[in-house]
N, C-alpha and C positions, 0 to 999 in steps of 0.2 A: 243561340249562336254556338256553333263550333271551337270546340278548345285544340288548339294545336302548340306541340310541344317542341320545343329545337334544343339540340344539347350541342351546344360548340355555340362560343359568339367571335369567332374569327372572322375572315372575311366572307365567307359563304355562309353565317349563321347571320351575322351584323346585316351581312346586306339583305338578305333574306327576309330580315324581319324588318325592313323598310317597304319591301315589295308586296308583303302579303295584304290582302284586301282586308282590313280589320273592321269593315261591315260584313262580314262573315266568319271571321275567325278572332277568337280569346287568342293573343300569344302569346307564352313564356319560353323564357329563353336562360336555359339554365351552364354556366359557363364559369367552371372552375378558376381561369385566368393562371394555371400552370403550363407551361412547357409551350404556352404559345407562337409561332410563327409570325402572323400577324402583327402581333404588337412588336416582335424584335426588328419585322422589317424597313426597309424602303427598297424600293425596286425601279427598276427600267421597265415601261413600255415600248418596246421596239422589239418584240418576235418576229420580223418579216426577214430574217437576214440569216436565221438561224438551220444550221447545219444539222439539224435532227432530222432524221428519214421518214418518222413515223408523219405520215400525210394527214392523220383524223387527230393527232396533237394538234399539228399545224393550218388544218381547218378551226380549230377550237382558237387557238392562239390568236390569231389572224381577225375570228368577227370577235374573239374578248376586246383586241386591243380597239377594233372599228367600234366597239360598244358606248366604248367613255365617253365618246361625244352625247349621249344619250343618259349616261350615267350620272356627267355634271351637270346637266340640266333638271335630270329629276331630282337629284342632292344637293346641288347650289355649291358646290364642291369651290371651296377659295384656294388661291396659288400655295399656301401653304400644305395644303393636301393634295392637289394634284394641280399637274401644271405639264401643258405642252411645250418643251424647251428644245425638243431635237437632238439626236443622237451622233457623234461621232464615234468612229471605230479607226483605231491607227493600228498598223499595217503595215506591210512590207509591200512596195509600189504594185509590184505585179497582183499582190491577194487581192489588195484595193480595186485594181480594177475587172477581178472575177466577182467582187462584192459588188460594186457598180451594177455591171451586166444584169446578173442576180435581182438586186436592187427595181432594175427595167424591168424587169420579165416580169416579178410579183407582184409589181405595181397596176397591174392592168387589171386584176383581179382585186388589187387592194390598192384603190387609191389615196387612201388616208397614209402611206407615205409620204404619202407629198413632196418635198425637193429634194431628186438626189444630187448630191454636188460632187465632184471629187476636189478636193482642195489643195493649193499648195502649201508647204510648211509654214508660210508669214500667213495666209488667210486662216489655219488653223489656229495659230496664234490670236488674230481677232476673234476667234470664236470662243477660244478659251483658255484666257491671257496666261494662266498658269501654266501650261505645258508650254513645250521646246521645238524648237521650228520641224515641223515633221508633216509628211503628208499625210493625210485623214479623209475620210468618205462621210458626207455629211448627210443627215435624211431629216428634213424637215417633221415629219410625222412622230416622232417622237416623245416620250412624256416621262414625266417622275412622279412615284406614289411614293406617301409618306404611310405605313402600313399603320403606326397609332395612332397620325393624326385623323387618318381615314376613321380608326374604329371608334373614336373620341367622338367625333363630330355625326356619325349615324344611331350613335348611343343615345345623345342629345334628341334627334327627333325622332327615335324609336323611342323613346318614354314618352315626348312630347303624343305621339300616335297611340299612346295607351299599351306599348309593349311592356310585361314584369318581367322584367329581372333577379336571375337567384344566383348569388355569386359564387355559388357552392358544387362541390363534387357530386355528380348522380347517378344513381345505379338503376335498372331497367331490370322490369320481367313481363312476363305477357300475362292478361287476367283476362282469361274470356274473349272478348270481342276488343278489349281495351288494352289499353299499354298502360304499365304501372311505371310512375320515375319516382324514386326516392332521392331525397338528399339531408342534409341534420335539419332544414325547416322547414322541409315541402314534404307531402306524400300524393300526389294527385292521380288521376286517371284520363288519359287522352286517348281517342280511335286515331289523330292522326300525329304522328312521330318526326322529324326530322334529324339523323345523327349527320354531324357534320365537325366532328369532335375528334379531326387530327391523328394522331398512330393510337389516339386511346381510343378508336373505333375499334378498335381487333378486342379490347377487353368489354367493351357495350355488347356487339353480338357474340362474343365468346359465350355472355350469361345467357343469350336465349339457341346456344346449339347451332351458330354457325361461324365459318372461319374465313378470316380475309387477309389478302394480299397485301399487309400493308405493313411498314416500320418505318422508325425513328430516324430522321436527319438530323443533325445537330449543324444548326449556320449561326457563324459569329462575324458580326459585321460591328467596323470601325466609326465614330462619330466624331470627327474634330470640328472644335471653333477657332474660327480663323478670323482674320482681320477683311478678306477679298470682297469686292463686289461681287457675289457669286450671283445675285438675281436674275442675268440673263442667262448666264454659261448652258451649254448642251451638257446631257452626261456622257459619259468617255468610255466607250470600251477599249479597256487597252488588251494588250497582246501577251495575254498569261492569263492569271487568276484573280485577279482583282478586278473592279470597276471603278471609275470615281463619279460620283452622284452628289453634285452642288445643289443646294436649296437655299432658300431666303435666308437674310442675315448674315451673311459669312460660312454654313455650315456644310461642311463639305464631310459624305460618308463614304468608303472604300469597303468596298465588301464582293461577295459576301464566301465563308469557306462552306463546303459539301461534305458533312464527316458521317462518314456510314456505318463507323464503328461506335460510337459516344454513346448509342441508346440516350437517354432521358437526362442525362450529365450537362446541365447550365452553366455549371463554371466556365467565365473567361479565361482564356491563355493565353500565355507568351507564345506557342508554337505557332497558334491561329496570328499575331501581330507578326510575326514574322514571315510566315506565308504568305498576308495582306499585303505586307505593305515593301517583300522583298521584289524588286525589280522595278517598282513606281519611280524610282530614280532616274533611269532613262528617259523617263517621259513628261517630268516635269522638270521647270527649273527653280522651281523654289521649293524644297523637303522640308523644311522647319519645321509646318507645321505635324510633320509626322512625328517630328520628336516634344509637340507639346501636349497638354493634357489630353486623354483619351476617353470617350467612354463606349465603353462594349454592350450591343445589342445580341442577344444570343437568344434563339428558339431552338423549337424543335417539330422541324415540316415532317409532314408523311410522305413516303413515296412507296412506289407500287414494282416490282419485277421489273416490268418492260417501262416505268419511269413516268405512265399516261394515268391522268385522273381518269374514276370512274365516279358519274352519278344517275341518282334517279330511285323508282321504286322498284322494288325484293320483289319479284314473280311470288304469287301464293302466299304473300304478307300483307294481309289490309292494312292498309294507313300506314304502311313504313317505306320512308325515302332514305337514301344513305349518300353521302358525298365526301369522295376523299380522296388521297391520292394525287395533290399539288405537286411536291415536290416544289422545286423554283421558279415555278411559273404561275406560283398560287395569285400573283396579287394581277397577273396577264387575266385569268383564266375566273378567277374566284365570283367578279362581280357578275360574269356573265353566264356562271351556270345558274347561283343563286337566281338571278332575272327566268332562267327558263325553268328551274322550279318553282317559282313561285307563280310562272304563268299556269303551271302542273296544276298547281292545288287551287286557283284563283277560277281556272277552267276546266277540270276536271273532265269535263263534257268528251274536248276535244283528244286525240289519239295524241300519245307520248313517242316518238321519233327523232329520236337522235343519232342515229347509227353513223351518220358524217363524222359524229365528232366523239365513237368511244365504240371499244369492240363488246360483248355482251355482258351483261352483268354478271354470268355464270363464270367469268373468267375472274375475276374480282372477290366475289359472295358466295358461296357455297352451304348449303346447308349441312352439318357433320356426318351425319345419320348417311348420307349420299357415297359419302368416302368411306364406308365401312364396308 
């Protein structure tokens, strides 16, 4: 049996090593648990409305979010980790109904929308008790990811499928035909590699001589426990910098901020809480709980230049895959690269094509010795 090795167990490493055929592959999955993305997050599924130009983001975006239906069935995914609840976005009358239109037009290609609504201020109210009578554009297709409880619950039946786990920091060199990963209790040798190990990808291939497009976001996102029925609510895109993202229990998160200067810096702040949660007052009518107990989720996403993941395999590197470059769209985007890498390595056979959804790896990867 083939030994394959993945460094990152975020969303693209977790899911990854759910998908791989482990009648063909030994795999360890070696994942420091710093400066993670994933675990700080929860997120919105709803990229169909989004105002970004780049068209091969928004092919990727689009069959990630169409994937989850296929994702909760191969995972058995419970509402507490993901859950189709439907999106609202509030708006100024007239944007709402250039987001409508929008809305029309996407959906013909992407039927997993599903209903668009445009709503009056009292029906928004029924949708989601806590905001203030306002008009809102509803779209049935919609969903919420819990990002730890996703990597909690893949953890679970990646051991149960015989995946090792090494909790540890690890360092890469090339040996031969093989790939060396060190860390304080492993030393092993794998032909096939997976780096999927966030902005500490630039210091993995730094050690074997090549350089990549990538650095450090710092996102701190809001968790409050509230008294609400939240169990049906939509999440809310409001109209600024915040979100509101209700989940079971009462627990309502407001996130997430975009900090491009923080590099690797986890501390919570007061700046990031008043950012959050400055201008939510308009649009709700009960704030209280914004001034009750808080607690802060904070990572640290990779993004790239022009802001688009790149994944897949290094031209003229046997056995090495590289994935990275989420940025905030990692938990849209993440389950469904991993699925098409591991169809990669599962099929081998078949040609690797993905040009729809990323410009070429040479724009990403570079080998150094190239730029001299």
């Amino acid at each position: 049996m083939k030994k394959i090795a993945i460094i990152g167990g975020g969303i693209i490493g977790m899911t990854l090593a759910n998908y791989i055929d482990t009648t063909q592959y030994e795999v360890i999955l070696f994942d420091s648990q710093k400066n993670q993305a994933t675990q700080a997050s929860a997120g919105i599924i709803s990229p169909w409305l989004s105002k970004r130009r780049n068209k091969k983001w928004y092919q990727l975006a689009k069959d990630g979010a169409a994937f989850f239906e296929q994702l909760v069935r191969d995972f058995d995914l419970p509402a507490e980790v993901y859950e189709q609840c439907g999106t609202l976005f509030l708006r100024e009358l007239d944007e709402l109904e250039r987001l409508k239109k929008l809305a029309l037009e996407r959906k013909k290609e992407a039927p997993e929308i599903g209903e668009v609504q445009l709503l009056s201020p009292e029906e928004t109210v029924d949708f989601f008790p806590l905001l203030k009578e306002l008009p809102s554009l509803y779209i049935s297709g919609g969903a919420r990811l819990d990002g730890k409880s996703y990597l909690e619950h893949l953890k679970r039946r990646a051991i149960a499928r015989g995946v090792k786990f090494v909790t540890e920091e690890a360092s890469l060199r090339r040996v031969g035909e093989y790939w060396g990963i060190e860390s304080v209790s492993e030393n092993i040798e794998v032909k096939e590699l997976v780096l999927c190990a966030g902005p500490a990808l630039k210091n993995l291939l730094s050690s074997i001589d090549y350089e990549t497009d990538v650095r450090p976001q710092k996102g701190q996102l809001l968790s409050f426990e509230t008294t609400f029925d939240t169990g049906n609510w939509p999440v809310a895109f409001l109209d600024g910098e915040a979100d509101l993202i209700p989940f079971q229990k009462g627990k309502i998160l407001l996130g997430a901020t975009h900090e491009n200067e923080a590099g690797w810096d986890l501390k919570p702040t007061q700046a990031a809480f008043e950012q959050l949660t400055q201008g939510v007052e308009r649009f709700v009518r009960e704030s209280s709980f914004i001034k009750g107990n808080v607690q802060y989720r904070v990572g640290t996403r990779a993004y790239t230049s022009d802001f688009a993941p790149f994944f897949g395999p290094i031209m003229n590197e046997k056995g090495l895959i590289v994935a990275c470059g989420l940025g905030s769209s990692g938990l849209t985007v993440g389950p469904y690269i991993a699925y098409l890498l591991a169809q990669h390595l599962n099929h081998p056979e078949e040609v690797w094509e993905v040009s729809k959804y990323q410009k070429e790896m040479a724009n990403y990867v570079i080998k150094k010795k190239d730029n001299q």
